[in-house]
Structure formats: structure tokens, C-alpha cells
C-alpha positions in Angstrom: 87.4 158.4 -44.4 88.4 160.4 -47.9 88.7 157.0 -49.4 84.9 155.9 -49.1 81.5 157.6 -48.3 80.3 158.1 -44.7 77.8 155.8 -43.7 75.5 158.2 -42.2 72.1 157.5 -39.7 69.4 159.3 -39.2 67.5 159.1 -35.9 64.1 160.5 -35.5 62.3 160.6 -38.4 60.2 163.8 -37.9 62.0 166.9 -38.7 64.8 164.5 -39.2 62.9 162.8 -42.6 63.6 166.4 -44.2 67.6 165.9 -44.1 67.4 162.0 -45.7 67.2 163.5 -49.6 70.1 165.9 -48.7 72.3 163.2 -47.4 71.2 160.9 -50.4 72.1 163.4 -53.5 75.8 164.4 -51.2 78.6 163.1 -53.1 80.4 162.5 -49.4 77.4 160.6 -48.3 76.1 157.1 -48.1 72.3 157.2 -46.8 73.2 154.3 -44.5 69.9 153.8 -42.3 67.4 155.2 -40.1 65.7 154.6 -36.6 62.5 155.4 -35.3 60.8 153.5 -32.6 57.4 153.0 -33.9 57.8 150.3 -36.2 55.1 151.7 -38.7 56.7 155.1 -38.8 60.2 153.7 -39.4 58.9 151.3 -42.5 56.8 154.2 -44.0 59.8 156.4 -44.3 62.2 154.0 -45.0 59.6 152.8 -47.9 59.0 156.5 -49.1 62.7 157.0 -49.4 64.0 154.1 -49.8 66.5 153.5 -47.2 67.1 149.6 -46.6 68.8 149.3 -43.2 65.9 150.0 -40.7 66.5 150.2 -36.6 63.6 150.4 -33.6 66.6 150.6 -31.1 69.2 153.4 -30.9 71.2 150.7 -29.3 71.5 148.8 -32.4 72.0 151.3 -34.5 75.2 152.6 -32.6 76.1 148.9 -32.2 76.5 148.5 -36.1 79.9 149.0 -36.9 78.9 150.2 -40.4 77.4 153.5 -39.1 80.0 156.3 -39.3 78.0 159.5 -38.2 75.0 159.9 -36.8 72.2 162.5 -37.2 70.3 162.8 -33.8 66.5 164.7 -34.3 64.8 163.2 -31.3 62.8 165.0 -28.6 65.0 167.2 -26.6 65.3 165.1 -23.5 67.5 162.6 -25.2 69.5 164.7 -27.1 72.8 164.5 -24.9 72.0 160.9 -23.4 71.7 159.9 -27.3 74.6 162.1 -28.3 77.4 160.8 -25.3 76.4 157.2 -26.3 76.8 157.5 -30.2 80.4 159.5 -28.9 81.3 156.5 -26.7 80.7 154.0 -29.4 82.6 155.3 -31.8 80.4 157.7 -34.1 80.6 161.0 -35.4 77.2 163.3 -34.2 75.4 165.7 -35.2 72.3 166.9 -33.0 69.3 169.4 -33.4 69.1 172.3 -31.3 69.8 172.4 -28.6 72.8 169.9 -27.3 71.5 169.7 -23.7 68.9 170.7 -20.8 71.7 171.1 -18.3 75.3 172.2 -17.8 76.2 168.9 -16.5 75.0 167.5 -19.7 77.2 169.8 -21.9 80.7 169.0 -19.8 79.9 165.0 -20.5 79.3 165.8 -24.7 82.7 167.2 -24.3 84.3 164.6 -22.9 83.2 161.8 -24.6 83.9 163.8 -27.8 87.0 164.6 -26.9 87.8 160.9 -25.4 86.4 159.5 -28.5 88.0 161.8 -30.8 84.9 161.9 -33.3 83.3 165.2 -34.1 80.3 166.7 -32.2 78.4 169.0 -34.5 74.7 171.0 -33.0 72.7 172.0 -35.9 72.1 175.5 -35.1 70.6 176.3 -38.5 70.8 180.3 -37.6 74.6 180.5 -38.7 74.0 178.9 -41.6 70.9 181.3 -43.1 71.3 182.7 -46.3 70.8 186.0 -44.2 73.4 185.0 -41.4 75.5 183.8 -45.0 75.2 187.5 -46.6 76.2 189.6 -43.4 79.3 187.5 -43.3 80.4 187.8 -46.9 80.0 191.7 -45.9 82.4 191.5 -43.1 84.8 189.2 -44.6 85.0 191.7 -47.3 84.8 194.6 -45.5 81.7 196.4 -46.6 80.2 196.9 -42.7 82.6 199.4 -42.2 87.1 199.2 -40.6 87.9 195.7 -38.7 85.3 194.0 -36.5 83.9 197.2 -34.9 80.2 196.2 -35.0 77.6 196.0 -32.8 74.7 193.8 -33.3 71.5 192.6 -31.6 69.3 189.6 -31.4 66.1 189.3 -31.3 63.9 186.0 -31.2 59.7 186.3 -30.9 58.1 182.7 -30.2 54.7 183.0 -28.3 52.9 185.2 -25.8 54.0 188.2 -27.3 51.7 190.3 -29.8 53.7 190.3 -32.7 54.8 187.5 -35.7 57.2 184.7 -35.0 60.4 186.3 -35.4 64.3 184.7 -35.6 66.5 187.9 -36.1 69.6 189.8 -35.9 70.5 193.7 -36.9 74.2 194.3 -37.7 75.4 198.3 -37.5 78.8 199.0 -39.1 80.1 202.4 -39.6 79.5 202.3 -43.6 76.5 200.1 -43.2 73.9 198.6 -41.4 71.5 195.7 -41.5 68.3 195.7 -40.0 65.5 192.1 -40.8 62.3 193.0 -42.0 59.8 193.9 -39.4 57.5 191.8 -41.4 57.0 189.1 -42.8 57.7 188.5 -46.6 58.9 191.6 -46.5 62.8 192.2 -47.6 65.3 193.7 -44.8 66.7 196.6 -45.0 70.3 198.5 -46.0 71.5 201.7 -44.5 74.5 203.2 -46.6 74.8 206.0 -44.4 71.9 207.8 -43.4 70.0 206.3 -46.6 68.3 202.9 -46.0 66.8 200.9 -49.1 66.2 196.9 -49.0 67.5 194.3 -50.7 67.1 191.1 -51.5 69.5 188.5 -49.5 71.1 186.5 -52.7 70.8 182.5 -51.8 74.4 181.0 -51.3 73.7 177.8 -52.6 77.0 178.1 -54.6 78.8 177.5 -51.7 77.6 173.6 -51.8 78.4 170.7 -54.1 76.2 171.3 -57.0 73.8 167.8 -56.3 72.8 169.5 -52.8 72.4 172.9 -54.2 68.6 172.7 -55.1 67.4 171.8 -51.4 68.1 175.6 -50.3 64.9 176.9 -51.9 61.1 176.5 -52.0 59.8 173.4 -54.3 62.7 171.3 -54.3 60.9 168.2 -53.2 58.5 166.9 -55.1 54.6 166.8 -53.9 55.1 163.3 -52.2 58.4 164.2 -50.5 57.0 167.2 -49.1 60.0 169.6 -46.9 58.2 170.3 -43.7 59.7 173.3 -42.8 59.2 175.1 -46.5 55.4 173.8 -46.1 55.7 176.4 -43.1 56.6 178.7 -44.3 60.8 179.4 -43.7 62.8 176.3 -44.5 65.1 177.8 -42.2 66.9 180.6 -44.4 68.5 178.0 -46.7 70.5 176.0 -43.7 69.8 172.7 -43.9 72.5 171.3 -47.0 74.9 173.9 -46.1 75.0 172.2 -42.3 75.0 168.9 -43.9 77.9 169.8 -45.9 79.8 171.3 -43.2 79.1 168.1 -41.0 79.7 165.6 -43.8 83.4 167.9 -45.1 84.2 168.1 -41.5 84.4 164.4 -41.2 86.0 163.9 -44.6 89.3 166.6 -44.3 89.6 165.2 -40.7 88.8 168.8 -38.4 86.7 170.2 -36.4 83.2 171.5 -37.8 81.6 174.6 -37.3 79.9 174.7 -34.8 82.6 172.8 -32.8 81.4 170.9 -29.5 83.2 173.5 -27.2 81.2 176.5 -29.4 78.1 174.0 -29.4 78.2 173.3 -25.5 78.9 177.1 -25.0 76.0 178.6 -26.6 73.9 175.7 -25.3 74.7 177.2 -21.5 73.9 180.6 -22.7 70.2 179.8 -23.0 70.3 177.4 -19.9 72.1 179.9 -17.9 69.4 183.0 -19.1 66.5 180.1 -18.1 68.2 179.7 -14.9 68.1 183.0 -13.8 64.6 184.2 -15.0 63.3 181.0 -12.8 65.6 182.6 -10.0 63.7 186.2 -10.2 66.9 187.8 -12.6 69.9 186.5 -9.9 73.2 186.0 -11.9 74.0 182.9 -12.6 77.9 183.0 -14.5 78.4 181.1 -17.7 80.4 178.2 -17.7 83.4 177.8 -20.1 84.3 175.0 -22.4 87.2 175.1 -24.6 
């Protein structure tokens, strides 16, 4: 695969038209085609960006022995069936958020990855945040305080509750802490010690190829190719070219990405294990392990 671009596919062409520049400007990366089943949809994107190779079908597209990898951002119910085909014919996947709706699900991801020995990549953008980014750096370099000793906690605000949407996480070290802003627009906060100030969370876009570097800010499509999720307001901390990059190098150097499909399957069952139990009145239900 080092000796020639990856032929990648995009499927779903919703949140799934924001990732078609990224793929485009990566040096590893050959825009190959897109699918979308309304015919009108698929042209309009395909016109807007220019993207030649067209599909209605997802059984075509994974039929096409061109297509290396494919990019899965379809509604939720087809996620896994979609995934475990594009495995069994050969292709490398990536998938939005999450991998399954059942544990069943997750064990047949695994084994067709692991029959078909192509990666399996979810697209959990919250690892790859410029927040998520700068709290690693700190413990890689040992600024949180001695060895791994910290606690953390996450916190997630969607609807029904009388606060702002919130996708966080507060670190606590023994030298320092993090803690997200409380509000919105607002900068989170640093505790040396007992004495907190905040900080701005540097972008990490150095960490990319330079082409891709742009798309982790504000304003880096132009009016006509307008990026969704920055027109609402978070674009996600940053994430989107750094998990393209991860999925395309993955693929390229021949190992496993990050997430792998074992950590992608297991954090899946967390939240399908924690539904579980609220619809059983708060009865344990044990996690399942894939490794």
C-alpha cells in the first residue's frame, strides 16, 4: 500500500461531505468515490467537489476492487451491517460513532476484521481534540504530576437537562489539574497547586502533514464548501484530519490504528451495556471483553 495512494470511499454524504476536502489535500490519499442513495444528493456533492466515481448502492461500491478503505457516515442502524460487509469484501473501515447498537454486533466487527485482516477504525473524534491532544502531551511529559496516578471524570450534557451541551473531561494530577470551562467560549481552567488560572489549549495541527493542517480551525472552507460542524459551533476540537491521518498512516505502515477494533468494540459496549441497565431499573449488566 506505501507504493501508491489509498483509494478511499466515502459513504453517506451528510456529516460525511465534511471529511471529502481532508481526504483530497492528504498526501496518502486518493479521493476515490462516494455513495449516497438519493441520486440527486450523490451528483450534487460529487459536482461540488468534484469526485468522478459516483455509487447509489453500497453493494457496488464494496464490489469495486479499486476501493481500498472505506469511510462509513450512515445512520446508525447500518453502521455494523455496512462495516462487517466492507470487512468481508476486502476493505479497510472506518465508521462514525458508534460501531454498533448491540453486543452481538461488536463480536461480528471483530471477526470479520480479524478474518479479513484489514483495519477497523471508529471515529471517536473525543481522543482526538485539541483538548484531549494537550492533556496527553502533559502526561507524556510528565507535568500532571509522578507516573499515571490520575483520576479523571467525564462528563457529557445532551438534552433534558438545564444546562449547555457539554462533551467534557477534568484531569487531577498531583502538580496539576484540568478542569473544561463551565461555559461556553469560555477557556478551561489550570490548577498549579492550589492556584488555578486558564489557558488557552494550543491547536496541534503540527502533528499532521502540513496540506491537512488548515482543516483543524474555523474558516478553512471557503463559503461554498461550508464545514458543518464549525457552522455549529465546535468542529469537534480539531479532530477530524488528525483521525483521518491516523486512519489513512494506519493503513500505509501496515498496523493497527488507534482506536483499534478491540478498543473500538469495547468502548462501544460501555454505552450499550450503561443503556442496558438504565432500561433494566440500574441491574448490572457486566461488560463484555474483546481483545
Amino acid at each position: 500500500m506505501a507504493s501508491r495512494k489509498v483509494n478511499v470511499a466515502i459513504v453517506g454524504l451528510g456529516f460525511g461531505k465534511e471529511f471529502i476536502p481532508i481526504y483530497q489535500c492528504h498526501p496518502d490519499a486518493e479521493m476515490y468515490s462516494i455513495c449516497q442513495r438519493t441520486k440527486e444528493r450523490l451528483d450534487e456533492v460529487g459536482d461540488q467537489f468534484h469526485v468522478a466515481k459516483r455509487y447509489t448502492s453500497f453493494d457496488d461500491l464494496i464490489a469495486d476492487p479499486a476501493v481500498d478503505a472505506v469511510h462509513i457516515n450512515s445512520p446508525i442502524h447500518l453502521h455494523a451491517p455496512q462495516s462487517i460487509a466492507a470487512l468481508k469484501a476486502g476493505k479497510h473501515v472506518a465508521c462514525t460513532v458508534p460501531a454498533a447498537t448491540t453486543v452481538e454486533e461488536c463480536a461480528a466487527i471483530v471477526a470479520a476484521a480479524v478474518a479479513s485482516g484489514k483495519n477497523y477504525m471508529m471515529m471517536e473524534t473525543a481522543i482526538y481534540t485539541r483538548e484531549f491532544l494537550f492533556i496527553r502531551e502533559m502526561v507524556e511529559t510528565g507535568k500532571l504530576g509522578r507516573g499515571q496516578e490520575i483520576a479523571f471524570e467525564v462528563t457529557r450534557s445532551l438534552f433534558e437537562t438545564a444546562r449547555q451541551y457539554v462533551e467534557s473531561f477534568d484531569v487531577y494530577g498531583d502538580k496539576v489539574a484540568f478542569e473544561w470551562a463551565q461555559i461556553e467560549g469560555q477557556d478551561p481552567v489550570i490548577h498549579v497547586g492550589e492556584k488555578p488560572e486558564r489557558v488557552k489549549v494550543p491547536d496541534f495541527a503540527r502533528l499532521l502533514p502540513e496540506p491537512i493542517r488548515r482543516f483543524t480551525t474555523k474558516g478553512v472552507y471557503d463559503d461554498e464548501h461550508a464545514h458543518l460542524s464549525f457552522i455549529q459551533g465546535g468542529g469537534h476540537g480539531g479532530s477530524h484530519p488528525h483521525l483521518v491521518h491516523e486512519f489513512l498512516s494506519s493503513i500505509v505502515e501496515g498496523r493497527p490504528s488507534f482506536p483499534n477494533v478491540y478498543q473500538s468494540v469495547n468502548w462501544t459496549c460501555a454505552g450499550i451495556c450503561a443503556h442496558e441497565s438504565a432500561m433494566r431499573g440500574g441491574a448490572m449488566v457486566k461488560l463484555p471483553v474483546f481483545a
